[in-house]
N, CA, C and O of each residue as an XYZ file, in Angstrom:
580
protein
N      20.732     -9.440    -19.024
C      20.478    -10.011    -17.724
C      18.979    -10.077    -17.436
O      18.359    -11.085    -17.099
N      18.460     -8.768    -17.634
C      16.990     -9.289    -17.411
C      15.906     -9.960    -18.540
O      14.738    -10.342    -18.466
N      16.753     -9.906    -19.444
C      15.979    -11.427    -20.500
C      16.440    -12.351    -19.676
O      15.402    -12.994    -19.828
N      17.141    -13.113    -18.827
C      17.284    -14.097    -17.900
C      16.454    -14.289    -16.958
O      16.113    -15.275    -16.305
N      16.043    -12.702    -16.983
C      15.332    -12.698    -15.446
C      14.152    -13.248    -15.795
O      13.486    -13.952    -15.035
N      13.668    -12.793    -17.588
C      12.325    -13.159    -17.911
C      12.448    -14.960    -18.268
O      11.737    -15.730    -17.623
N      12.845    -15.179    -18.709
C      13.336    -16.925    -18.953
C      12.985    -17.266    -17.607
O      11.966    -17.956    -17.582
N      13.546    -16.988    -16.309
C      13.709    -17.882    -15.244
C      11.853    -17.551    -14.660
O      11.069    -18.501    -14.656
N      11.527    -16.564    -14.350
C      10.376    -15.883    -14.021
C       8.983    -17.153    -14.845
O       8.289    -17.942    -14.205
N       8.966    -16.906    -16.620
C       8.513    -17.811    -16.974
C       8.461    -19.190    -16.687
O       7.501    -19.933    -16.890
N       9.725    -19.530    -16.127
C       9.560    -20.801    -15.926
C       9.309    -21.748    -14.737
O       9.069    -22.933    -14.507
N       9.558    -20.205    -13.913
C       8.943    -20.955    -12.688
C       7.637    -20.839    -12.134
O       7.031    -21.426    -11.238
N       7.316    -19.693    -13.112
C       5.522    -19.771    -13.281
C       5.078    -21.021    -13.724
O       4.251    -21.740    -13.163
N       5.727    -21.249    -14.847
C       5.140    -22.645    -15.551
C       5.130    -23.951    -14.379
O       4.140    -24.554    -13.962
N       6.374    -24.129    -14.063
C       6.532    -25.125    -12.866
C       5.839    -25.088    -11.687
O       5.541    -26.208    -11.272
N       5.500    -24.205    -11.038
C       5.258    -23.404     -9.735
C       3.096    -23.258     -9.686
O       2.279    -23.736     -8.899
N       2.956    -22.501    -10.759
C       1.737    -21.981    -10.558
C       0.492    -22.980    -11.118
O       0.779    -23.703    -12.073
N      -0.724    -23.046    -10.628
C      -1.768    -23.518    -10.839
C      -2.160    -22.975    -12.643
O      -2.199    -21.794    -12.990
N      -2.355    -23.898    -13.357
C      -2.264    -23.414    -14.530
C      -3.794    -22.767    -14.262
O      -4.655    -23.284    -13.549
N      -3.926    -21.421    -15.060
C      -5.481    -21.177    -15.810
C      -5.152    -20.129    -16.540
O      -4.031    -19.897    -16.990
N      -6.589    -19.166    -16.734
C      -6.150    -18.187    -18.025
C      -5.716    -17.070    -18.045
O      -6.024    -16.207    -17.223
N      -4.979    -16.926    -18.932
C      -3.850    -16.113    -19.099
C      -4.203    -14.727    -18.187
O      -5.370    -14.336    -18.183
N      -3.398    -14.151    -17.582
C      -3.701    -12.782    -16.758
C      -3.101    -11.370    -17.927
O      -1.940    -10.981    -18.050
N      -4.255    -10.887    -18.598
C      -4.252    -10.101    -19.532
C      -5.521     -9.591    -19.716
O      -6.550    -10.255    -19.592
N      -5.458     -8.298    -20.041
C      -6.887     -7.752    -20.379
C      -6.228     -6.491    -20.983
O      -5.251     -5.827    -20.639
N      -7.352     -6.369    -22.291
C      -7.495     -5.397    -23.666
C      -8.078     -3.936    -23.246
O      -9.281     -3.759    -23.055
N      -7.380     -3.200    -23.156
C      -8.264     -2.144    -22.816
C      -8.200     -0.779    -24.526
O      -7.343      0.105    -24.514
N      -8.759     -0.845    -25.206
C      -8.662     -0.288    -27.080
C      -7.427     -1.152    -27.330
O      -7.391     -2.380    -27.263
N      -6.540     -0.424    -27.592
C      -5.025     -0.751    -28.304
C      -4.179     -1.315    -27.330
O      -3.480     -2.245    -27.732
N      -4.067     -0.990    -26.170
C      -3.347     -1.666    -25.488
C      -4.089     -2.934    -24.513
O      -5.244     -3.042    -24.101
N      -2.443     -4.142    -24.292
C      -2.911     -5.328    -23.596
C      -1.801     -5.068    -22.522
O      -0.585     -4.944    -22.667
N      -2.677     -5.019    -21.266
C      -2.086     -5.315    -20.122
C      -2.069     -6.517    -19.442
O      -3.043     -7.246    -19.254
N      -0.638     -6.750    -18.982
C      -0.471     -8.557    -18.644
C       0.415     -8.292    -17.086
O       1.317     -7.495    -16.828
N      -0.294     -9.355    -16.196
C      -0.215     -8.657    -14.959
C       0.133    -10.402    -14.425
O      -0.078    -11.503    -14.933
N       0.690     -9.979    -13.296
C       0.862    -11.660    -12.614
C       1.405    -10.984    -11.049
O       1.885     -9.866    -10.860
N       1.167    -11.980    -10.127
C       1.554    -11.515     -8.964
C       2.155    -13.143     -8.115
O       1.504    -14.188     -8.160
N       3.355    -13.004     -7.477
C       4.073    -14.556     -6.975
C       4.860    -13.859     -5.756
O       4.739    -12.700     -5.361
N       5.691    -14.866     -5.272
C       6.538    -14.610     -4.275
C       7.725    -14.041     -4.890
O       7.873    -14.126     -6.109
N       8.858    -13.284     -3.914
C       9.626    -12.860     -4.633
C      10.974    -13.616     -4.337
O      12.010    -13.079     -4.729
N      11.064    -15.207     -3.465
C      12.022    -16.120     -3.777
C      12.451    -16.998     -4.856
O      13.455    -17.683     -5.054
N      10.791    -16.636     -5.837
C      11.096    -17.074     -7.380
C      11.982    -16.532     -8.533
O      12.318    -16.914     -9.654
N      12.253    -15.220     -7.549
C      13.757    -14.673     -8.417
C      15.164    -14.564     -7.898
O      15.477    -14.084     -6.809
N      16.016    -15.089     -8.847
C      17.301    -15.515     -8.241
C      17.752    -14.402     -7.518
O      17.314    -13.274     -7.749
N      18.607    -14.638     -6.647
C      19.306    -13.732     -5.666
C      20.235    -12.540     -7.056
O      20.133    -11.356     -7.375
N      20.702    -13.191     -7.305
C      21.392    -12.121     -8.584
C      20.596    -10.890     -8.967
O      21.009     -9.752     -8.745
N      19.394    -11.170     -9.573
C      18.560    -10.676    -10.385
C      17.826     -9.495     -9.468
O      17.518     -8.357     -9.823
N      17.670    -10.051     -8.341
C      16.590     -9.746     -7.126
C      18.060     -8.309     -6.504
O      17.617     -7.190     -6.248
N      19.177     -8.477     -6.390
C      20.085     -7.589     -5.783
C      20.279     -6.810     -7.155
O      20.390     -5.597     -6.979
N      20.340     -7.176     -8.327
C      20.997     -5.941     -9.444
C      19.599     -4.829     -9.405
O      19.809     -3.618     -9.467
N      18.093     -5.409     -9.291
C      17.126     -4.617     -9.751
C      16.662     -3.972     -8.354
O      15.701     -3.202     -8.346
N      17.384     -4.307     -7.118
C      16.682     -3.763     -5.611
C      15.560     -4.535     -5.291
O      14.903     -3.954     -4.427
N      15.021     -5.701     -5.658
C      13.897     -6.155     -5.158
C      13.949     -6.653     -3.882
O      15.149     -6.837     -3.675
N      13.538     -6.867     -3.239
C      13.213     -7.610     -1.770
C      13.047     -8.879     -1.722
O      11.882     -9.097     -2.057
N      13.721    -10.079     -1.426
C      13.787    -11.160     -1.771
C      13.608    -11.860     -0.850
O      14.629    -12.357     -0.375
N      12.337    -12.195     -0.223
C      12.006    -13.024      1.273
C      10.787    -13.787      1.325
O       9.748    -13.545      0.710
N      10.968    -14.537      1.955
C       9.642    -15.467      1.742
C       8.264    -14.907      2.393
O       7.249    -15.598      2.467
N       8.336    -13.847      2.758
C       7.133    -12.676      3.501
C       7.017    -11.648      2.338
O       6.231    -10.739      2.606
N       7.609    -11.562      1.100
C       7.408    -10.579      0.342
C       7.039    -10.791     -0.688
O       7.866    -11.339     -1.417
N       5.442    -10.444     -1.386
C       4.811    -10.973     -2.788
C       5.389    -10.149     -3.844
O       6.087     -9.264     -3.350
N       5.358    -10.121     -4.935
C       5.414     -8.807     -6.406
C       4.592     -9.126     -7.111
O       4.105    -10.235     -7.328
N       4.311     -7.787     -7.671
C       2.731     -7.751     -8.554
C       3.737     -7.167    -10.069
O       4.465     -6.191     -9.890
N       3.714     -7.578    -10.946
C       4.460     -7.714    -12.266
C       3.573     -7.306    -13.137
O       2.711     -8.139    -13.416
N       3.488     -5.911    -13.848
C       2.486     -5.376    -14.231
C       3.226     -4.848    -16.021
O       4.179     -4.111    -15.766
N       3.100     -4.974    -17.334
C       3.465     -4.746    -18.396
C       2.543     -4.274    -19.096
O       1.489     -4.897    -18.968
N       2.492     -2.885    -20.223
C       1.960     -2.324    -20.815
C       2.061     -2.518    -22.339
O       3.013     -1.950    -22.875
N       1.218     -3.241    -23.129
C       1.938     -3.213    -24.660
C       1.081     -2.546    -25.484
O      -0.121     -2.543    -25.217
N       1.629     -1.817    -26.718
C       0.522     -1.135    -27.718
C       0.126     -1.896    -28.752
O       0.836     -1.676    -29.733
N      -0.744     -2.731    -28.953
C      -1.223     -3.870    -30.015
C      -1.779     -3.204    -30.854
O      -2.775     -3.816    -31.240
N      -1.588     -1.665    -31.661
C      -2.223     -0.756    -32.276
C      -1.406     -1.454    -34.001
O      -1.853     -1.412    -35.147
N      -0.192     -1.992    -33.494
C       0.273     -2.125    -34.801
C       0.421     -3.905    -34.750
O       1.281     -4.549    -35.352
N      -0.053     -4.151    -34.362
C      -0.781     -5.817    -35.020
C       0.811     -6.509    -33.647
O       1.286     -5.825    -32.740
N       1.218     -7.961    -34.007
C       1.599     -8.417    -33.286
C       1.660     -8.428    -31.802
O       1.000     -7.616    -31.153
N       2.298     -9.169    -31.330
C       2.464     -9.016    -29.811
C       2.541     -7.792    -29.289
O       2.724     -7.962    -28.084
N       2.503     -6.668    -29.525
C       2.767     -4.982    -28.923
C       4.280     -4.633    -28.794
O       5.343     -5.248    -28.878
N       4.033     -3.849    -28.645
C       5.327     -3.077    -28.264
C       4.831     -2.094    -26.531
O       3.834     -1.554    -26.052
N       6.490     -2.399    -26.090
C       6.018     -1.939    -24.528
C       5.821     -0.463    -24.576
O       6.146      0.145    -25.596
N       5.281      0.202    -23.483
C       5.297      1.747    -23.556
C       5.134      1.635    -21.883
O       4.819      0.777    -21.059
N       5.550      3.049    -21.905
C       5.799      3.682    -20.731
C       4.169      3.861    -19.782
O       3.084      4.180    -20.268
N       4.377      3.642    -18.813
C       2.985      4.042    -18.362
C       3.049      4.497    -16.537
O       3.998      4.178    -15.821
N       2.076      5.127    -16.146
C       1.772      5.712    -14.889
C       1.256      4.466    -14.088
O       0.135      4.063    -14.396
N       1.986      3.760    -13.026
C       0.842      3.000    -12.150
C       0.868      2.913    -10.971
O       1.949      2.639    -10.450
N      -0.407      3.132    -10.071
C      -0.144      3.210     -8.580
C      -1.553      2.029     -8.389
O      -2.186      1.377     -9.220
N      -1.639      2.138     -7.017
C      -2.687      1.111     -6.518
C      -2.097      0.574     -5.183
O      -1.019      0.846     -4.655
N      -3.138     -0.301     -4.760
C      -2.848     -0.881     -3.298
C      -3.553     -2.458     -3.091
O      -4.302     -3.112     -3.816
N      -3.149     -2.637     -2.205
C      -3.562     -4.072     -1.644
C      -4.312     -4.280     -0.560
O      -3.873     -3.977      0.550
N      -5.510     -4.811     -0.718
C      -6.639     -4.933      0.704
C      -6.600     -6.077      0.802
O      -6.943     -6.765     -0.159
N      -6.073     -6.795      2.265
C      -6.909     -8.155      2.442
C      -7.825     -8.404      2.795
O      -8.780     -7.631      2.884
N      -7.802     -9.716      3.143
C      -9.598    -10.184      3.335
C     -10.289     -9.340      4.824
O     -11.497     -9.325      5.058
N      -9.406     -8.784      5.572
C      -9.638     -8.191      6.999
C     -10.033     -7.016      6.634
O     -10.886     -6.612      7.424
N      -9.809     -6.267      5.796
C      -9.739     -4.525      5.311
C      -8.879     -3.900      5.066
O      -8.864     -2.934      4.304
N      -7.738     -4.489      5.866
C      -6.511     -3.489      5.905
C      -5.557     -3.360      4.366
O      -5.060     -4.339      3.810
N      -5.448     -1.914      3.857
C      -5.092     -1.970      2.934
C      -3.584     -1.782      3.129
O      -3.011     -1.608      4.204
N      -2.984     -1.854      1.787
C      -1.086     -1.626      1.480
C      -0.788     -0.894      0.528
O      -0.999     -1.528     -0.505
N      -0.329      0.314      0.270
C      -0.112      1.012     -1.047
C       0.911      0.515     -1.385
O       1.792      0.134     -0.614
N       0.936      0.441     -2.777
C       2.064      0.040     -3.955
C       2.660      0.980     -4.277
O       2.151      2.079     -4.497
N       4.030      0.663     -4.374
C       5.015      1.535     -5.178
C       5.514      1.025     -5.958
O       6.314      0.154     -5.614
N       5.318      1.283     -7.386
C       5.535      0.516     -8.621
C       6.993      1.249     -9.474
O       7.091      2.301    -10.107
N       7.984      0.197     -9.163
C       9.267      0.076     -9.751
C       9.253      0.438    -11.306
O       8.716     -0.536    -11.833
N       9.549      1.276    -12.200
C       9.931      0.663    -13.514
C      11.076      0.116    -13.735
O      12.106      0.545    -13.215
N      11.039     -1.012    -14.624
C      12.713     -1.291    -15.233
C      12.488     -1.464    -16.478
O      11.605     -2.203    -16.913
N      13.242     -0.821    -17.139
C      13.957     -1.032    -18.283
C      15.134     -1.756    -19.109
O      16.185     -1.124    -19.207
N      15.051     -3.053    -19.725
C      15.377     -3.710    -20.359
C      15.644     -3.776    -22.089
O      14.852     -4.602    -22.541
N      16.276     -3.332    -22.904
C      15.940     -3.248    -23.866
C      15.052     -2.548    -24.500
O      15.060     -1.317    -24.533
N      14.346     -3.160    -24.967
C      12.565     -2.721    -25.478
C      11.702     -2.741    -24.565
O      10.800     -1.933    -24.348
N      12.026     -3.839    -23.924
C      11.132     -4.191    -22.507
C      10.929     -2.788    -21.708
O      11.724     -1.852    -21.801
N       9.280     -2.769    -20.586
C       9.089     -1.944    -19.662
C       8.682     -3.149    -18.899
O       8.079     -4.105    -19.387
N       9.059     -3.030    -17.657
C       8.356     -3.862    -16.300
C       7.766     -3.090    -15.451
O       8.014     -1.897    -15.625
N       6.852     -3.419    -14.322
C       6.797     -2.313    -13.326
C       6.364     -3.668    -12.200
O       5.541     -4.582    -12.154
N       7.439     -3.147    -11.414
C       7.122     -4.038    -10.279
C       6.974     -3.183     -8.776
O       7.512     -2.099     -8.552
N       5.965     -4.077     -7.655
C       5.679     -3.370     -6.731
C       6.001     -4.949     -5.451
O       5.969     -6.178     -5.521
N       6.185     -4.272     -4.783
C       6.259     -5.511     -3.486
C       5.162     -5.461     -2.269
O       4.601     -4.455     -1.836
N       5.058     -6.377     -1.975
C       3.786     -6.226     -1.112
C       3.857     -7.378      0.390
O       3.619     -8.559      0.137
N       4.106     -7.090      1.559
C       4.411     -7.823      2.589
C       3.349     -8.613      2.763
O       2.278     -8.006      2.756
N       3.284    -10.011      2.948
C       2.334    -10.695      3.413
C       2.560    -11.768      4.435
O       3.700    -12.025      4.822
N       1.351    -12.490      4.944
C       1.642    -13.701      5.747
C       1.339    -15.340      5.435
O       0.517    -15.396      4.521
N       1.618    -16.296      5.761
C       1.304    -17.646      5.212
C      -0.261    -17.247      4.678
O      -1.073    -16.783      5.478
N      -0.553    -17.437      3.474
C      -1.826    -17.895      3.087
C      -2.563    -16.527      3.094
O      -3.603    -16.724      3.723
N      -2.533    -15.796      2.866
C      -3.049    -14.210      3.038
C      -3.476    -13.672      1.719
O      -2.659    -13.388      0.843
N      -4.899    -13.520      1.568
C      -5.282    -13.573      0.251
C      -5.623    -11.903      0.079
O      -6.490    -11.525      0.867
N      -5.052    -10.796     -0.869
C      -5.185     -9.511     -1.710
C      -6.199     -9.284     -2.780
O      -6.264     -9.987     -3.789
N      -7.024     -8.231     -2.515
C      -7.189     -7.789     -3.426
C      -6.479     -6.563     -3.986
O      -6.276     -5.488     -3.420
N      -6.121     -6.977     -5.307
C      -5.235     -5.632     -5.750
C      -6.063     -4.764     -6.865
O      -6.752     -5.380     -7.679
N      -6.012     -3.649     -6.895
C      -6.620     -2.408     -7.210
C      -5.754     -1.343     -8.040
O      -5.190     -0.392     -7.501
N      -5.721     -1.576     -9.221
C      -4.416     -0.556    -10.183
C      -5.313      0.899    -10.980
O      -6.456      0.903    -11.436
N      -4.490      1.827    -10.935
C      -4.898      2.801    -11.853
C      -3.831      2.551    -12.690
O      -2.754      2.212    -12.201
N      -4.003      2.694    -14.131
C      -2.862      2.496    -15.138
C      -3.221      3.732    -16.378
O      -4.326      3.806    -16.914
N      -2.232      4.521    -16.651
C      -2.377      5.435    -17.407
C      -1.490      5.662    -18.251
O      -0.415      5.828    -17.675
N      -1.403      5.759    -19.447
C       0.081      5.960    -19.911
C      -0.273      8.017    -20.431
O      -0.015      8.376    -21.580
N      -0.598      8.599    -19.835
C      -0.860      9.863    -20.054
C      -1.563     10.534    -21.162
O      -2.050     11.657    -21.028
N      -1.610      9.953    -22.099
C      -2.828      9.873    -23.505
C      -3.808      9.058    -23.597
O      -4.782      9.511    -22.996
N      -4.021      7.960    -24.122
C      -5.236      7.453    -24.484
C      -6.071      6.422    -23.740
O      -7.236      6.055    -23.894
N      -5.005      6.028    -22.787
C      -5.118      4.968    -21.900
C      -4.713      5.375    -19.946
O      -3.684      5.726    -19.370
N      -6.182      5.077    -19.465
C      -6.598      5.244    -18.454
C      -7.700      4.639    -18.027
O      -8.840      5.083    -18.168
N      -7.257      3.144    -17.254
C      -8.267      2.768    -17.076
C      -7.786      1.823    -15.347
O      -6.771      2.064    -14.694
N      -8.804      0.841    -15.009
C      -8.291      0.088    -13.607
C      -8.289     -0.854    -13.701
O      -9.055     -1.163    -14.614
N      -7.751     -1.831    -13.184
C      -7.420     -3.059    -12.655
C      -7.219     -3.922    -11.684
O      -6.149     -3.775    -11.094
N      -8.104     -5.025    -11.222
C      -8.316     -5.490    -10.053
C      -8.270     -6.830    -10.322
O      -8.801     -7.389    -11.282
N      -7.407     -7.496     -9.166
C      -7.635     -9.135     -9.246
C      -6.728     -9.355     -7.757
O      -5.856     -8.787     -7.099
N      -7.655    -10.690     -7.730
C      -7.074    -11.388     -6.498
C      -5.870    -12.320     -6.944
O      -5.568    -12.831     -8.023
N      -5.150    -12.336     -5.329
C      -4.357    -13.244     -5.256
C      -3.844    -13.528     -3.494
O      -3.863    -12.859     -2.460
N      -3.383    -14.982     -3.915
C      -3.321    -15.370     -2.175
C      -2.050    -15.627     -2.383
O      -1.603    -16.023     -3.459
N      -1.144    -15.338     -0.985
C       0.456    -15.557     -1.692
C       0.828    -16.785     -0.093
O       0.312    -16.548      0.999
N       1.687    -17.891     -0.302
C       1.972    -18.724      0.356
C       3.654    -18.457      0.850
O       4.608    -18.062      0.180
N       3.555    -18.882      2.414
C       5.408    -18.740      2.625
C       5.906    -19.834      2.360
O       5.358    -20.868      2.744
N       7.169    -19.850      1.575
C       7.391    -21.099      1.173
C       9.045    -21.238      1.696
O       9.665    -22.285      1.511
């Protein structure tokens, strides 16, 4: 089911989002790949089996950990992540970052309330308790649709 979730997710990124470059960054061995959208881009199904919040006032920040230590695409691993959301006013939002488990797959998702056109900066600590500990920051503006 949630290889569906990833099929549909992909594709409505593809359809949906302003293309540019890829949201990923290398930190030694591991590549972290991060994306943040509304959360009516996931089907009602998907959105009730995993508890997500599914409203056109509610963003998710989609955060994945892989170990590229052994060549190919990585393999997922477990990791620590917290952080928060400041908008352009000051006011910040702490994250509470979901894991799910899929297979091989790790996800970590967090939800974040917003308003028409309301642009975040988001702010991650990511640790997987050994070798990797580092932060992560990027904007995003989320639209009610």
């Amino acid at each position: 089911m949630f290889k569906r979730l990833c099929a549909l997710l992909a594709l409505s990124l593809f359809l949906v989002l302003p293309v540019k470059a890829e949201q990923k960054v290398q930190v030694g061995d591991y590549a972290i790949h991060y994306v943040s959208f509304g959360s009516t881009f996931i089907p009602p199904s998907i959105a009730k089996t995993y508890g997500i919040n599914r409203s056109r006032y509610v963003g998710l920040v989609n955060v994945v950990v892989l170990d590229t230590s052994k060549g190919g695409e990585g393999e997922a691993v477990a990791a620590s992540i917290s952080g928060n959301a400041q908008n352009l006013l000051g006011s910040q939002k702490s994250l509470k970052f979901k894991e799910i488990r899929e297979g091989t797959a790790i996800y970590y998702i967090a939800e974040v309330d917003h308003r028409n056109e309301e642009t975040f900066t988001f702010t991650l600590d990511i640790s997987n308790g050994t070798d990797l500990d580092t932060n992560l920051q990027f904007k995003q503006k989320f639209y009610v649709d």
